[in-house]
C-alpha positions as a Markdown table, in Angstrom:
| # | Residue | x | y | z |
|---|---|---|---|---|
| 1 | Unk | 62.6 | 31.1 | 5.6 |
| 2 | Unk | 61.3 | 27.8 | 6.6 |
| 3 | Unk | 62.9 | 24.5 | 5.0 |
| 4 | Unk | 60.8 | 22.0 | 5.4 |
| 5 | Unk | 56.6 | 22.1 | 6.1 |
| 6 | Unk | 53.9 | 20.1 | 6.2 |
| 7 | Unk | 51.5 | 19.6 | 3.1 |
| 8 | Unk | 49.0 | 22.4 | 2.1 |
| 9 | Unk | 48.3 | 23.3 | -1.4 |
| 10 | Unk | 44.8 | 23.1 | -2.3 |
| 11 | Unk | 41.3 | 21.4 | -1.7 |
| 12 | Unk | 41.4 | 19.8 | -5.2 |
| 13 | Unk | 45.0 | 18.9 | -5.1 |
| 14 | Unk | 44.3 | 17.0 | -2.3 |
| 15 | Unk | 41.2 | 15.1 | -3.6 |
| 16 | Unk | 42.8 | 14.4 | -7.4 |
| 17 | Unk | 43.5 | 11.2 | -8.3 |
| 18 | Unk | 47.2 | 10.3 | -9.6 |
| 19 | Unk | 47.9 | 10.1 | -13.4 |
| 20 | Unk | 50.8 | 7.5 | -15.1 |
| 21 | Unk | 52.1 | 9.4 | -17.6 |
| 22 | Unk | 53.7 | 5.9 | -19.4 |
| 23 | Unk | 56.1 | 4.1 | -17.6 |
| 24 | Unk | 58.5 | 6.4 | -16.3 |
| 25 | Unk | 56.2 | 9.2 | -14.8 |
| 26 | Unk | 53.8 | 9.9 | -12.2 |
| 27 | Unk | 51.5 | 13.1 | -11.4 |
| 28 | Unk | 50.5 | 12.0 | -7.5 |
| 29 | Unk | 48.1 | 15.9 | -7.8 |
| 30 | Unk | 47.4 | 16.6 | -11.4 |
| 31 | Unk | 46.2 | 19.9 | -11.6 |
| 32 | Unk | 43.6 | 21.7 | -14.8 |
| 33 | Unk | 45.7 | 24.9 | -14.3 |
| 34 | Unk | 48.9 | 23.8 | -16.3 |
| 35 | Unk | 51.5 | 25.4 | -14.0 |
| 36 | Unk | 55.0 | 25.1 | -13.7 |
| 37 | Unk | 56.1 | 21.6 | -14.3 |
| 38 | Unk | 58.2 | 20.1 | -11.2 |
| 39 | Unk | 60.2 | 16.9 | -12.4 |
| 40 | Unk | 61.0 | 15.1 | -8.7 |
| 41 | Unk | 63.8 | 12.1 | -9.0 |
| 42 | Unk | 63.7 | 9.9 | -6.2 |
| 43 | Unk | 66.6 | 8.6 | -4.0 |
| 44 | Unk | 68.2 | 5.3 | -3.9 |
| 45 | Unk | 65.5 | 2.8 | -3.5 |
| 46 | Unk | 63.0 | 5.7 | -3.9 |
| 47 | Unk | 60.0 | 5.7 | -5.7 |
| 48 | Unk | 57.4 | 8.5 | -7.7 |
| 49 | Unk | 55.1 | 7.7 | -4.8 |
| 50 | Unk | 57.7 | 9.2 | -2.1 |
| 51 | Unk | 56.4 | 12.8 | -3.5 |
| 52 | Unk | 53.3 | 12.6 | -3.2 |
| 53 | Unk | 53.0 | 15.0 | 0.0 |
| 54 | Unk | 55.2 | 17.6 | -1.8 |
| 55 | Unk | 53.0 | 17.7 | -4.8 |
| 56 | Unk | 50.0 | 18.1 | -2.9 |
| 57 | Unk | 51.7 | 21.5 | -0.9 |
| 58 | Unk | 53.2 | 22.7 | -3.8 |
| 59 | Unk | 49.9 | 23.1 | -5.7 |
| 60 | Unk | 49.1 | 25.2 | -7.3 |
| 61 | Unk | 52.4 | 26.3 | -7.7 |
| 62 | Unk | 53.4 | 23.6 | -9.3 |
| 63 | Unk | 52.3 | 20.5 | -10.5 |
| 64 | Unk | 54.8 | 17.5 | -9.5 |
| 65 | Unk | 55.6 | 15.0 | -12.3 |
| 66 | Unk | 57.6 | 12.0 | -10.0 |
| 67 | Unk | 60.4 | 9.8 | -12.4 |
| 68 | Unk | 59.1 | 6.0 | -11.5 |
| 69 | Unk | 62.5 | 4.1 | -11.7 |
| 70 | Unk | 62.3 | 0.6 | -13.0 |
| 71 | Unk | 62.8 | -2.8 | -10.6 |
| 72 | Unk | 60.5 | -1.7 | -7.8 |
| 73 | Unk | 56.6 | -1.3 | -7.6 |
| 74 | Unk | 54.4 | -1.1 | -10.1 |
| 75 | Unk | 57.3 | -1.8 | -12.2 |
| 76 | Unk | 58.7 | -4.6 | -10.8 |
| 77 | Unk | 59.2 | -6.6 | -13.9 |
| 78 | Unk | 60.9 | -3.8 | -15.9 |
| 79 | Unk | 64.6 | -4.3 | -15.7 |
| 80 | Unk | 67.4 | -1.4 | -14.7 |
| 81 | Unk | 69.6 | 0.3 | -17.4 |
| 82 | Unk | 72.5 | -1.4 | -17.6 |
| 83 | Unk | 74.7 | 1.3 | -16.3 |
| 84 | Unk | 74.2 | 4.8 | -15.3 |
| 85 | Unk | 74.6 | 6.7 | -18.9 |
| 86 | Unk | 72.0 | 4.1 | -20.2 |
| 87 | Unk | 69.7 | 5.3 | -17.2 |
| 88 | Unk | 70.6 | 8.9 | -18.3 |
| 89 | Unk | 69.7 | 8.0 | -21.8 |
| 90 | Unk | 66.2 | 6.5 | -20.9 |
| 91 | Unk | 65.2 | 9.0 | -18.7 |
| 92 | Unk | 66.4 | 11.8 | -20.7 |
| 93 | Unk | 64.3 | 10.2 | -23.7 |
| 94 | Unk | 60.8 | 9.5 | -21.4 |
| 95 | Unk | 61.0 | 13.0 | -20.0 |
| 96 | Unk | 61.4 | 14.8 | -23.3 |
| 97 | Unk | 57.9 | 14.6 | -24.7 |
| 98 | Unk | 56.5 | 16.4 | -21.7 |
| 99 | Unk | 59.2 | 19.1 | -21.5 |
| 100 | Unk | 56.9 | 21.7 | -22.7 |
| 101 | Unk | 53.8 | 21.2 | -20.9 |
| 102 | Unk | 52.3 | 23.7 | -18.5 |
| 103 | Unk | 53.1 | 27.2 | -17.0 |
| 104 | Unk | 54.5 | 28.4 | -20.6 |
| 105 | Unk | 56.7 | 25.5 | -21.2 |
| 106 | Unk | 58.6 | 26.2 | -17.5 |
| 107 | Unk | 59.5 | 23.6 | -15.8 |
| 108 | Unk | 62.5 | 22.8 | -13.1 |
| 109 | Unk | 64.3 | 19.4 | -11.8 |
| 110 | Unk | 64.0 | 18.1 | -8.1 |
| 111 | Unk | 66.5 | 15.5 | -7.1 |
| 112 | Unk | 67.6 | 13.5 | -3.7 |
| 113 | Unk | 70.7 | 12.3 | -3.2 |
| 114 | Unk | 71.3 | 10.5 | -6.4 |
| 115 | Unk | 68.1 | 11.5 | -7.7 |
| 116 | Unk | 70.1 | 15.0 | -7.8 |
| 117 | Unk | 73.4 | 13.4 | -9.6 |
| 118 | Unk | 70.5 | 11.5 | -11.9 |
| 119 | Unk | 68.7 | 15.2 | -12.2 |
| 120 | Unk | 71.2 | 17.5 | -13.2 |
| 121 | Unk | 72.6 | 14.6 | -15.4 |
| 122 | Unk | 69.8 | 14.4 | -17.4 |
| 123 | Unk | 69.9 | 18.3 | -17.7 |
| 124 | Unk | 73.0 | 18.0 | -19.0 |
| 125 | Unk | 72.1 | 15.5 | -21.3 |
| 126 | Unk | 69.0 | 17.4 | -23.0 |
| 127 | Unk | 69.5 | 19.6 | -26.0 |
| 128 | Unk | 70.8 | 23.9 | -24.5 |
| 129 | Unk | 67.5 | 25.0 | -25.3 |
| 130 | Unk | 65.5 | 22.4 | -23.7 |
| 131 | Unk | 67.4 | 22.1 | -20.3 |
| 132 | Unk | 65.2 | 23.2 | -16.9 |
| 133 | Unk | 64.7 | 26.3 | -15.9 |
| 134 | Unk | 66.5 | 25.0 | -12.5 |
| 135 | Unk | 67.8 | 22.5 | -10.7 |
| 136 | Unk | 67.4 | 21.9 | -7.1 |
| 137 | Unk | 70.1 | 19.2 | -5.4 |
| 138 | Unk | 69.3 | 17.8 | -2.2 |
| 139 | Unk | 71.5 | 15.8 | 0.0 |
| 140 | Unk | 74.3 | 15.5 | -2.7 |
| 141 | Unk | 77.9 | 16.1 | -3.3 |
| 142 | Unk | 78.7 | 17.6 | -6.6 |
| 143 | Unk | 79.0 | 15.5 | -9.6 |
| 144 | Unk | 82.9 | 16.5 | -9.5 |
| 145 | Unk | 82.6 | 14.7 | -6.1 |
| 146 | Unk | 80.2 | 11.6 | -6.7 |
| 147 | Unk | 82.5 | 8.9 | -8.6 |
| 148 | Unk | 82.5 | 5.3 | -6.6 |
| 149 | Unk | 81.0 | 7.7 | -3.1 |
| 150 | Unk | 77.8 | 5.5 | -2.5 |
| 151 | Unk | 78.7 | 2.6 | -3.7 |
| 152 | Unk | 82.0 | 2.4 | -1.9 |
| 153 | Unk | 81.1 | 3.8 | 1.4 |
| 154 | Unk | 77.8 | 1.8 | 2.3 |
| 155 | Unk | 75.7 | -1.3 | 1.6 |
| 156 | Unk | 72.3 | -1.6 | 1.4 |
| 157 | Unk | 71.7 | -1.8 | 5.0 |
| 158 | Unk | 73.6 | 1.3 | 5.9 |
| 159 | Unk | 72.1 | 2.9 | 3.5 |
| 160 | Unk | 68.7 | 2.4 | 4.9 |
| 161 | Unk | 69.2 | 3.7 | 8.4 |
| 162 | Unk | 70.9 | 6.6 | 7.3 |
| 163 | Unk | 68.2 | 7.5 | 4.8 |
| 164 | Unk | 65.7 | 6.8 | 8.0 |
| 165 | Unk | 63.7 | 4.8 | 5.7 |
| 166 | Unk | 64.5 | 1.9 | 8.0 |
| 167 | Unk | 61.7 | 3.0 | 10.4 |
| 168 | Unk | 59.2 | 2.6 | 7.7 |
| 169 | Unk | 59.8 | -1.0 | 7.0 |
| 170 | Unk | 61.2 | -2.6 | 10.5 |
| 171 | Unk | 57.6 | -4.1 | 11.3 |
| 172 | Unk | 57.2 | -5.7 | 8.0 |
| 173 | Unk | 60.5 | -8.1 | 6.9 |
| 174 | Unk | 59.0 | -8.3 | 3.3 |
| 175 | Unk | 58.6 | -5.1 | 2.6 |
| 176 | Unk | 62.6 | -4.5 | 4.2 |
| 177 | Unk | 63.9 | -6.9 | 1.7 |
| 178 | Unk | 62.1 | -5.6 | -0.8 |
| 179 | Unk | 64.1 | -2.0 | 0.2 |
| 180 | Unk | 67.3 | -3.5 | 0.2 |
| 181 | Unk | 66.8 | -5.2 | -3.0 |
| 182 | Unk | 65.7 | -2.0 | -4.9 |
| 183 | Unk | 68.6 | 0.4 | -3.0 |
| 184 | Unk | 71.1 | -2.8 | -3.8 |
| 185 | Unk | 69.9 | -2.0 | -8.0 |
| 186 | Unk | 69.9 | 1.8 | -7.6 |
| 187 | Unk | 74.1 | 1.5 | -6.0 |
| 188 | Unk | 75.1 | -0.9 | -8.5 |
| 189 | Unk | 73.9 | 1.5 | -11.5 |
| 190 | Unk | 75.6 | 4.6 | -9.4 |
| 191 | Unk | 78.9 | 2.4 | -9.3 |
| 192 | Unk | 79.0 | 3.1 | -13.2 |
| 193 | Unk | 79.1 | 6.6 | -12.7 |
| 194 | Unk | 81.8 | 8.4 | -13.8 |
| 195 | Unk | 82.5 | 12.5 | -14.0 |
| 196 | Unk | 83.5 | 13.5 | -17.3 |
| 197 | Unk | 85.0 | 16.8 | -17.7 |
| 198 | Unk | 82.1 | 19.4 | -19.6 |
| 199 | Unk | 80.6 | 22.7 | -20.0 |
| 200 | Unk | 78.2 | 23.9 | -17.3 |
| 201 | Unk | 74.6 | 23.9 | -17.9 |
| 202 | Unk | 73.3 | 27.9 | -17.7 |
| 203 | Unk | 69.9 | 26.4 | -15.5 |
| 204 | Unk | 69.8 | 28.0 | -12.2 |
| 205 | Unk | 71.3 | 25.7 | -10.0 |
| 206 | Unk | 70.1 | 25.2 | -6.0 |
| 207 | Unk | 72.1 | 23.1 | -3.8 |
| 208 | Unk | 70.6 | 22.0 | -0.4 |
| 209 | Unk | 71.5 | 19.7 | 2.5 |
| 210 | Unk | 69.4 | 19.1 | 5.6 |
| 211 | Unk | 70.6 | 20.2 | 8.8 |
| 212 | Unk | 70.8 | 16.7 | 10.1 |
| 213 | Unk | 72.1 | 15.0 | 7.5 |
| 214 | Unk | 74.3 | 12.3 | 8.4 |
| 215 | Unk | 75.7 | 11.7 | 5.0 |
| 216 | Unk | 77.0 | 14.6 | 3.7 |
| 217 | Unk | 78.8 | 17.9 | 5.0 |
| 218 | Unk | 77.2 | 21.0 | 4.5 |
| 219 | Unk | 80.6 | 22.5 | 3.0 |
| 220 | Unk | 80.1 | 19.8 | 0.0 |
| 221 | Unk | 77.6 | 22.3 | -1.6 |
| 222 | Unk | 79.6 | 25.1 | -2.7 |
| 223 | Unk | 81.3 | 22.3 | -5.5 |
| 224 | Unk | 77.6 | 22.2 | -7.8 |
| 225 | Unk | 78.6 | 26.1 | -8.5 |
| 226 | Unk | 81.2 | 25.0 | -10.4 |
| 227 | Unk | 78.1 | 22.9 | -12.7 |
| 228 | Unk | 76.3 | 26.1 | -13.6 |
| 229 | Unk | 76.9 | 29.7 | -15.7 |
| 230 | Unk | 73.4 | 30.6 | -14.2 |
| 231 | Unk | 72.3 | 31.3 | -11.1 |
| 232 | Unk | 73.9 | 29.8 | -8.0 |
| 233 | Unk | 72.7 | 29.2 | -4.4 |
| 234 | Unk | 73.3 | 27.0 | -1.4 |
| 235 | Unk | 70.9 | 26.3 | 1.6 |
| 236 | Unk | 70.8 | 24.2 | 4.7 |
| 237 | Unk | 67.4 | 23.5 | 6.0 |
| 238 | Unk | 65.8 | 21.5 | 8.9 |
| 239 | Unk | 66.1 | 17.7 | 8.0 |
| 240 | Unk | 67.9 | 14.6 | 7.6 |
| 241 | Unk | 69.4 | 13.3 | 4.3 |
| 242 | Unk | 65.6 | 12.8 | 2.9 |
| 243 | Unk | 63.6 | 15.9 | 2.8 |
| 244 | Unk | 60.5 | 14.6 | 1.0 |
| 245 | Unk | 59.4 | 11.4 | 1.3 |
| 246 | Unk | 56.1 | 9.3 | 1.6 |
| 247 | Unk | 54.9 | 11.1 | 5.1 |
| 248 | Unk | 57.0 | 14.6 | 5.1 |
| 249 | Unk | 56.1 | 17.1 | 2.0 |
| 250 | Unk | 59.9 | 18.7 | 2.3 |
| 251 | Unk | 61.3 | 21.9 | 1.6 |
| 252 | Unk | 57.6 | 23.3 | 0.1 |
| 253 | Unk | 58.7 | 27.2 | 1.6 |
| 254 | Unk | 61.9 | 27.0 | -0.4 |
| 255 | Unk | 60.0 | 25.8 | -3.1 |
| 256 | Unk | 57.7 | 28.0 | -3.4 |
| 257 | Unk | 60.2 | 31.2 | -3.3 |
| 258 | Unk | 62.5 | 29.6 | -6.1 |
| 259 | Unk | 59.2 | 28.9 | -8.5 |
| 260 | Unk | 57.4 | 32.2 | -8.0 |
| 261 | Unk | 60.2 | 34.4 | -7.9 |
| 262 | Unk | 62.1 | 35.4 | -11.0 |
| 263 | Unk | 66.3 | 34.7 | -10.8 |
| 264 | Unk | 67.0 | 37.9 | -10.6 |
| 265 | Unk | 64.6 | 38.3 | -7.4 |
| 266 | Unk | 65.9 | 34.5 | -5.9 |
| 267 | Unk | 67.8 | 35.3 | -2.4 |
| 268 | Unk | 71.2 | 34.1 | -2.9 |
| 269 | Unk | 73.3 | 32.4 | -0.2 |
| 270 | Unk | 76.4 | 33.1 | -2.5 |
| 271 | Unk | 77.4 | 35.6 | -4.9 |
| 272 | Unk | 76.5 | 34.8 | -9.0 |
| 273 | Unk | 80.0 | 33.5 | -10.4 |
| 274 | Unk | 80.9 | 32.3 | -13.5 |
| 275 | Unk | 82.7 | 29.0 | -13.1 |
| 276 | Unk | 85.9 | 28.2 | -15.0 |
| 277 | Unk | 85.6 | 25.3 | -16.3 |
């Protein structure tokens, strides 16, 4: 199976024109259809707009609904939770409304390195019968794992080379401040994240790391199937730590399989297990 590919999905995908869904939400390719419901959370000093190329390949598959954090773009003036559980809290509450919107009420999470710890978080955080469908982590250790990691390990700067983001703003020294302010809000809110001991979700769970990711260790996937009394799989795909962003549509392939194929049908990288804690 190929990880990553370049953006096909359909004429009218292509041509629609993005949709704000209030402040916290973007469709970048609404669709008429109503099919499954994709919930994409951006990286660290990610925006909705970095998903735009994945929700044009993944139509009509799915339609992509991109989180827009506050304290960047279009909402600039809109101040940062506090903390990470207030984050949580606000997200959790913005994304509620829509939770049973197209495809039958199916829809999954899609997160990015702490877009994943921010994604299955806010799973967590929903009521049992209201959680995703799945959850697909990219580029992210466990939540076991996380406490103090990015925070501690890299500024700003770091952060944006490693990310390759860098490349997209070296020619323009606004626009590279404006990066590092945004990534320097998005690790002081992941600095207040701490892992509480809990019940697992029962969402499928997906873990995935890019071949050429030089911020995490493959091996660091096989600790989300400890989150999770459903399904379970880990992947490695072509890629660095990003695997969708504003010019690369991502891991559509994958995509695809885990949205059209029922769990039981899912090819599994590891064996179903039922975690103990």
């Amino acid at each position: 199976m190929t990880g990553l590919a370049t953006p096909v999905g359909t004429a009218a995908a292509r041509s629609a024109r993005p949709r704000a869904e209030g402040d916290w939400l973007l469709v970048p390719a609404p669709q008429p259809h109503r099919p499954f419901r994709l919930f994409c959370f951006p990286h660290a000093g990610g925006d909705a707009t970095a998903y735009t190329p994945l929700a044009r390949a993944l139509a009509p598959v799915a339609e992509v609904w991109a989180l827009r954090p506050p304290a960047r773009s279009g909402r600039s003036r809109h101040p940062m939770p506090p903390d990470f559980d207030a984050l949580v809290a606000a997200v959790t509450e913005a994304l509620t409304p829509h939770l049973s919107g197209g495809g039958g009420g199916r829809f999954g999470f899609y997160g990015q390195s702490l877009g994943a710890l921010l994604a299955y978080e806010v799973a967590r955080a929903l009521p049992a019968d209201r959680r995703p469908e799945l959850v697909v982590a990219v580029g992210a250790p466990s939540p076991a794992e996380w406490t103090g990691r990015e925070s501690r390990d890299l500024d700003a700067a770091e952060l944006l080379r490693l990310t390759g983001m860098e490349e997209l703003v070296r020619a323009d020294p606004y626009l590279a401040e404006l990066a590092l302010g945004t990534i320097r809000t998005d690790l002081a809110v992941c600095a207040t994240y701490r892992h509480r001991p809990h019940a697992p979700i029962s969402s499928a769970l997906h873990a995935v790391a890019g071949a050429d990711d030089p911020m995490l260790a493959t091996t660091s996937l096989t600790g989300w199937a400890a989150h999770t009394r459903g399904a379970f799989t880990h992947r490695v795909v072509p890629g660095g730590h990003l695997l969708a962003t504003v010019d690369q549509a991502g891991p559509v392939d994958l995509l695809t399989s885990l949205l059209t194929h029922s769990q039981a049908s899912v090819p599994s990288a590891t064996a179903r297990r039922e975690p103990s804690c």
